[in-house]
VMD Tcl script that builds the backbone (N, CA, C; Angstrom):
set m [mol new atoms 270]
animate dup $m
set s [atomselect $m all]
$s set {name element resname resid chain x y z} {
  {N N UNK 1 A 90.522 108.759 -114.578}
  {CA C UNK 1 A 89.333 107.927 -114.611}
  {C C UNK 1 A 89.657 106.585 -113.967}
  {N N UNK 2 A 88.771 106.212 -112.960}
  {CA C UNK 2 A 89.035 105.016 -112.253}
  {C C UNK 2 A 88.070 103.723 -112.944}
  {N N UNK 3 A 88.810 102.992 -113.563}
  {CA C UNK 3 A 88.036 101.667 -114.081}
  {C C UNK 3 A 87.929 100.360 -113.238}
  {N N UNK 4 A 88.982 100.585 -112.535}
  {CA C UNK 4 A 88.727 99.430 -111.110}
  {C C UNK 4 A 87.631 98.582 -110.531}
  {N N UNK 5 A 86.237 99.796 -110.723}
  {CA C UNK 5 A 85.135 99.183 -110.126}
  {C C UNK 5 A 84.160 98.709 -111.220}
  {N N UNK 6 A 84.720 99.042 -112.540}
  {CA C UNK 6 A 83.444 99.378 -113.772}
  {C C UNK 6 A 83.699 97.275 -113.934}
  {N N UNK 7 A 82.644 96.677 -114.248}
  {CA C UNK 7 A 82.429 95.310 -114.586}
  {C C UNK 7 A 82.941 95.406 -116.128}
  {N N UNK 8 A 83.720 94.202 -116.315}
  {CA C UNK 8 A 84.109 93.917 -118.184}
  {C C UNK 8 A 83.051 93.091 -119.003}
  {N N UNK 9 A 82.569 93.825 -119.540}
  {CA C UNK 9 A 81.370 92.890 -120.291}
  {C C UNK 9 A 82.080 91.998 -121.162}
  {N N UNK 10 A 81.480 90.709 -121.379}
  {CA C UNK 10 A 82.678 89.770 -122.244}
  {C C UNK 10 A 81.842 89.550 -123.851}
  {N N UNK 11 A 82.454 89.646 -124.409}
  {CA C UNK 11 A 82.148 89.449 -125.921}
  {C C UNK 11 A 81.072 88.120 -126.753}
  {N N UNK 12 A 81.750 87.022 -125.707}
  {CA C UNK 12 A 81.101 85.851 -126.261}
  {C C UNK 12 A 81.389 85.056 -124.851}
  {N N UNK 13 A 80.860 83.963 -124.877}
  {CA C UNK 13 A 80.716 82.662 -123.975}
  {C C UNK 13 A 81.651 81.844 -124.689}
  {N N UNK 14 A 82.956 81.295 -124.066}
  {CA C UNK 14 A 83.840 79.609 -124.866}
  {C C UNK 14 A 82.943 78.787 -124.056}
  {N N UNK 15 A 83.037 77.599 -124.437}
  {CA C UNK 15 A 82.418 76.114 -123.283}
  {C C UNK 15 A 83.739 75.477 -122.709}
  {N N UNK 16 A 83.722 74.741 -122.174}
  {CA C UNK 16 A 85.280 74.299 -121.995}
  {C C UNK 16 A 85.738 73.606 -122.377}
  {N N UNK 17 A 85.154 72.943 -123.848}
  {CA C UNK 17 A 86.128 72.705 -124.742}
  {C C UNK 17 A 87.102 73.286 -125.385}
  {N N UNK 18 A 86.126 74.295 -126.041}
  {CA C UNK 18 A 86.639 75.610 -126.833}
  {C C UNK 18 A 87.879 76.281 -126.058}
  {N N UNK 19 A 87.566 76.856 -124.559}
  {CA C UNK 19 A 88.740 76.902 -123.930}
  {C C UNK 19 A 89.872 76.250 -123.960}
  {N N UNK 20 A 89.603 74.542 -123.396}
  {CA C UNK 20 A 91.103 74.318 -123.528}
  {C C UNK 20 A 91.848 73.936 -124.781}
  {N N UNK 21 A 90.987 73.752 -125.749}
  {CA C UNK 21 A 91.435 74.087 -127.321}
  {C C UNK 21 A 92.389 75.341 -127.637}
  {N N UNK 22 A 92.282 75.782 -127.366}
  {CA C UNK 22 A 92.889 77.415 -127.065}
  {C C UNK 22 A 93.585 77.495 -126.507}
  {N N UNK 23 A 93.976 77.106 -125.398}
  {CA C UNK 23 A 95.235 76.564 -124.601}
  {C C UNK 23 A 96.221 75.681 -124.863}
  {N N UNK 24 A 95.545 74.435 -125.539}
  {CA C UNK 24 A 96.247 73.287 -125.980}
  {C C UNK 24 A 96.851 73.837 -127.380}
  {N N UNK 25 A 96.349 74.250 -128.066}
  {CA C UNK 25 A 96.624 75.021 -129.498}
  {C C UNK 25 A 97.689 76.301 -129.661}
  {N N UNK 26 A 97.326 77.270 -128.241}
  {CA C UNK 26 A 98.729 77.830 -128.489}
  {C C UNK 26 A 100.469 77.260 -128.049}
  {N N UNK 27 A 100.099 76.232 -126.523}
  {CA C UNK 27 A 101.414 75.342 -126.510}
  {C C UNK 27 A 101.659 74.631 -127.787}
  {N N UNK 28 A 100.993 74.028 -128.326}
  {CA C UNK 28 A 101.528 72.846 -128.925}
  {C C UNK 28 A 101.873 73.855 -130.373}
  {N N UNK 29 A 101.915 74.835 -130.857}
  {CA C UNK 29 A 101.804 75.576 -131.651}
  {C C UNK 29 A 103.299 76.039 -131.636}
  {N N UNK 30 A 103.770 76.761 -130.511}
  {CA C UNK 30 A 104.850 77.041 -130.337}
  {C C UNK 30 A 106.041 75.873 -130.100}
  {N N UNK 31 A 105.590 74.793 -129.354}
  {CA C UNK 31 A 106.587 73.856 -129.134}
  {C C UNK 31 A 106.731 72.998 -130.274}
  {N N UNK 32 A 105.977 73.157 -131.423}
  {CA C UNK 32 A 106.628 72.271 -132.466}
  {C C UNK 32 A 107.333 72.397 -133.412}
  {N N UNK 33 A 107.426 74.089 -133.556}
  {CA C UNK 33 A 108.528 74.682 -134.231}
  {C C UNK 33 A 109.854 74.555 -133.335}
  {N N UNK 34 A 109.924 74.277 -131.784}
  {CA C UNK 34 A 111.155 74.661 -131.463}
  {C C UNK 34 A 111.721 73.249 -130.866}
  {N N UNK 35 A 110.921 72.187 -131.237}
  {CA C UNK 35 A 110.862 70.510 -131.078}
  {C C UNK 35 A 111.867 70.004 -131.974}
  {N N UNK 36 A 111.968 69.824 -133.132}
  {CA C UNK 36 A 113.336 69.339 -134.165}
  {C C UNK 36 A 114.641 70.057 -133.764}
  {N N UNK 37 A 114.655 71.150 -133.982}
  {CA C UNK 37 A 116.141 71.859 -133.519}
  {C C UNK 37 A 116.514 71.259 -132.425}
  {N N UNK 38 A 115.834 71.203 -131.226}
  {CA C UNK 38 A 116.429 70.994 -130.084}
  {C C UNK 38 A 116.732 69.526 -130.250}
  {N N UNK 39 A 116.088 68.917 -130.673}
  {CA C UNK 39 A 115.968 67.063 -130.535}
  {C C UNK 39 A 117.410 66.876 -131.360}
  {N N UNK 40 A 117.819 67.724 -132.485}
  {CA C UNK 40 A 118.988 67.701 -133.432}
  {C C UNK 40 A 120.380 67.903 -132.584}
  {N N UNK 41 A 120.097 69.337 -131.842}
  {CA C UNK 41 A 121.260 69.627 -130.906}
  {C C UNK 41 A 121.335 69.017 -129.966}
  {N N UNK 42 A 120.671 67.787 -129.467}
  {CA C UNK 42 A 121.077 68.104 -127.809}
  {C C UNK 42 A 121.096 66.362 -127.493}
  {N N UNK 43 A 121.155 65.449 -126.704}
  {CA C UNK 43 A 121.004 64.489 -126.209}
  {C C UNK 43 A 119.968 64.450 -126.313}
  {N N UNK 44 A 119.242 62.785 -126.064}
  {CA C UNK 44 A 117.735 62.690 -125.637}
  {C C UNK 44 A 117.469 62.971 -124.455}
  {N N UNK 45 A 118.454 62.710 -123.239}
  {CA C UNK 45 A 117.726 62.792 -121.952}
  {C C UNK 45 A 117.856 64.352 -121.498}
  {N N UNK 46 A 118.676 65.178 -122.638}
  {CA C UNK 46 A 118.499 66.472 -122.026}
  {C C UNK 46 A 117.737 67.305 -122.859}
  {N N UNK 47 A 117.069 66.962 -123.803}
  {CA C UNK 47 A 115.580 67.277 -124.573}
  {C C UNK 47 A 114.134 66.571 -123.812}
  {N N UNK 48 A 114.958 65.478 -122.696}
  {CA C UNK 48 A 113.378 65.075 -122.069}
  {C C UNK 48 A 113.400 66.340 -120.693}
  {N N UNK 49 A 114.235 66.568 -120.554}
  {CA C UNK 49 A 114.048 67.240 -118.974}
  {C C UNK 49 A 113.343 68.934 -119.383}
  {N N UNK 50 A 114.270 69.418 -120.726}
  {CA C UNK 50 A 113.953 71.066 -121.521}
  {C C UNK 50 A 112.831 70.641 -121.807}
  {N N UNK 51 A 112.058 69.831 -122.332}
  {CA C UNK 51 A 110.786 69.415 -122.580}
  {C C UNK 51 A 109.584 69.104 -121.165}
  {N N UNK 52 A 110.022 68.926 -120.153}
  {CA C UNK 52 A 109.513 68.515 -119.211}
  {C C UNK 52 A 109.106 70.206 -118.850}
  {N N UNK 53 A 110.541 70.744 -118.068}
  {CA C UNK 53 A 110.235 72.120 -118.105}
  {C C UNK 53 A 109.490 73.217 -118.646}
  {N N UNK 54 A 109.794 72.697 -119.905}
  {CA C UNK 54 A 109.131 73.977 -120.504}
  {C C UNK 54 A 107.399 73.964 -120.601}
  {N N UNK 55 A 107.076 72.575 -120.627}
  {CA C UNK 55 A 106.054 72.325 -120.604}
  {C C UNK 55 A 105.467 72.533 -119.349}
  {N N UNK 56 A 105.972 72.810 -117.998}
  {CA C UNK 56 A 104.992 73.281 -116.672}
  {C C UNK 56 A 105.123 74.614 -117.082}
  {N N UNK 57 A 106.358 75.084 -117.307}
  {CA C UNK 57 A 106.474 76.649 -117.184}
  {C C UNK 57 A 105.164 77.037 -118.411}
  {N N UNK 58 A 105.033 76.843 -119.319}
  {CA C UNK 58 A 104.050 76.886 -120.437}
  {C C UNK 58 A 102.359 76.654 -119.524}
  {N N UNK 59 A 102.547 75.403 -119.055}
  {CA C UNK 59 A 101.044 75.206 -118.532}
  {C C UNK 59 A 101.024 76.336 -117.156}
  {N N UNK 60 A 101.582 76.619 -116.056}
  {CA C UNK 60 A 101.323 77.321 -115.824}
  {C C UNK 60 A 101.027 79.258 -116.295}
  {N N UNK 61 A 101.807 79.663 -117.192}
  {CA C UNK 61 A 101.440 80.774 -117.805}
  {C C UNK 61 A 99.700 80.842 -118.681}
  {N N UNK 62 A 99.948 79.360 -118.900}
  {CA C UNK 62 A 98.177 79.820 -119.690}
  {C C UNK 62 A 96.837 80.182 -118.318}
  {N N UNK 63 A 97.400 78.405 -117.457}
  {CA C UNK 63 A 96.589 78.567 -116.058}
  {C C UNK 63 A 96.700 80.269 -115.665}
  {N N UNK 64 A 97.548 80.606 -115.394}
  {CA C UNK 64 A 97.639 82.626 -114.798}
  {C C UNK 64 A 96.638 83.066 -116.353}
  {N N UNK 65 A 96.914 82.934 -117.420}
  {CA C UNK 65 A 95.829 83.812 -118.304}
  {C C UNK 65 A 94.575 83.122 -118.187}
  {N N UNK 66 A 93.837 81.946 -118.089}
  {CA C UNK 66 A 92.903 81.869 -117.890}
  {C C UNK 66 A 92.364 82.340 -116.436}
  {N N UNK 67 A 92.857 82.206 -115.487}
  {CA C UNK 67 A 92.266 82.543 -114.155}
  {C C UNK 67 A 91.820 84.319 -114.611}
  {N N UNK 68 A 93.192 85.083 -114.862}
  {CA C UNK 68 A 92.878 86.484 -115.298}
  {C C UNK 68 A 91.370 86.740 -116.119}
  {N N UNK 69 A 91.107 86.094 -117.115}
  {CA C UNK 69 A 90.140 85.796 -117.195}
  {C C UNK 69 A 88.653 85.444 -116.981}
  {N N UNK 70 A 88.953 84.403 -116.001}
  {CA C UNK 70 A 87.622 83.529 -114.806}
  {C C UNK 70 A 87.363 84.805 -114.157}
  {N N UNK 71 A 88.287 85.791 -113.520}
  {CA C UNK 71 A 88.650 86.792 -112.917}
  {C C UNK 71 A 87.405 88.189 -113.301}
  {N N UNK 72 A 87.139 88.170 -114.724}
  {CA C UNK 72 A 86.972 89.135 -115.310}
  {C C UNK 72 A 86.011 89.209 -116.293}
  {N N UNK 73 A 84.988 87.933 -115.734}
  {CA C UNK 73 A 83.591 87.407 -115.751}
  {C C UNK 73 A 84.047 87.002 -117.720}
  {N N UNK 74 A 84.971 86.490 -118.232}
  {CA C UNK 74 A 85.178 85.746 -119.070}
  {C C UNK 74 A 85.724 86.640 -119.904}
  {N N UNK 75 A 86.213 87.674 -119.491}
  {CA C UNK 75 A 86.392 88.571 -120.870}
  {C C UNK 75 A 87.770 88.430 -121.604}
  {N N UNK 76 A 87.500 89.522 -122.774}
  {CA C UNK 76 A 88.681 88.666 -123.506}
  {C C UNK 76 A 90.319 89.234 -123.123}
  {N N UNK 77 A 91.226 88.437 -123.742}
  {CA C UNK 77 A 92.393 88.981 -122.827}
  {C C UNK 77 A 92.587 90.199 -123.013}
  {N N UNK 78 A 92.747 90.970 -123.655}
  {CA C UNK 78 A 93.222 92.497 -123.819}
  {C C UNK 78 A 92.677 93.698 -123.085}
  {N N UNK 79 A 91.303 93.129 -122.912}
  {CA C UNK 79 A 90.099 93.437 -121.855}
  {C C UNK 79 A 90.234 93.375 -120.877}
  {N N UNK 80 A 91.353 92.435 -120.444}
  {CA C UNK 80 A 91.759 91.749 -119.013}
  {C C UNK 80 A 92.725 92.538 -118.596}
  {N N UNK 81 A 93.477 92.850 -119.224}
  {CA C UNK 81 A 94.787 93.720 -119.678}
  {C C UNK 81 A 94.065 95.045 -118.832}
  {N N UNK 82 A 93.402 95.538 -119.832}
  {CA C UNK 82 A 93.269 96.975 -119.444}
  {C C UNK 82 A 92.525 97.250 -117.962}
  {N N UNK 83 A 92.029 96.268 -117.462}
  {CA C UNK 83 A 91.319 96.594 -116.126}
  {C C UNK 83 A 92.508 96.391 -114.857}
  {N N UNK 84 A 93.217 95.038 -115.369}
  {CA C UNK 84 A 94.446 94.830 -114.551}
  {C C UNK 84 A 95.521 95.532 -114.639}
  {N N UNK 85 A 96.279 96.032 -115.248}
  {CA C UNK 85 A 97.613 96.737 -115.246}
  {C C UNK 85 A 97.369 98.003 -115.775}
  {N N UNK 86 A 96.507 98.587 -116.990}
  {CA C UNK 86 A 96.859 99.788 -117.259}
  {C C UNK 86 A 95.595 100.700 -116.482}
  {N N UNK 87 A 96.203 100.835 -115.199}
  {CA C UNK 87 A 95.376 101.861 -114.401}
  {C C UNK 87 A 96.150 102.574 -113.122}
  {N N UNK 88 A 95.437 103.292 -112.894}
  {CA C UNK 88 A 96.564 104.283 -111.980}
  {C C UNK 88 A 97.160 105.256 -111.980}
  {N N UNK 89 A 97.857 106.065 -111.317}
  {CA C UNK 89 A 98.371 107.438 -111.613}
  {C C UNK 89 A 99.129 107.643 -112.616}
  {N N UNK 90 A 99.683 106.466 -112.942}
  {CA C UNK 90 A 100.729 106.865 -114.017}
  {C C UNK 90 A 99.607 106.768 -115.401}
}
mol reanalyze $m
mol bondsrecalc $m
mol representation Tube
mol addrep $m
């Protein structure tokens, strides 16, 4: 069965608050559990640079899930999932 061409109906409408709430909420979610340990182990100026980093590498991965998204007339990620990768012969 080819789903390639079938449109993803999306569940609900975010505004773009709600969006980048959702974005901002899962970084800052993860980086504050792993914020003390590191600040404990390490120098300051080499917790500003792991912090610098991690924070593009982070903003760009959400930017790639939201575009997937924009992509897929708003739908939700798992939705996004299945039209993008799980298709094909295998």
């Amino acid at each position: 069965m080819d789903n390639r061409n079938e449109e993803i109906k999306s569940e609900s409408r975010l505004t773009f608050m709600e969006s980048t709430s959702i974005i901002v909420g899962h970084g800052v979610g993860a980086g504050i559990l792993a914020v003390p340990y590191l600040a404990s182990r390490a120098p300051w100026w080499d917790f500003l640079w792991v912090l610098a980093v991690a924070y593009v590498v982070n903003l760009l991965l959400h930017l790639m899930i939201a575009e997937l998204s924009l992509n897929n007339n708003g739908a939700q990620f798992v939705k996004c999932f299945e039209n993008e990768l799980f298709t094909g012969a295998f």
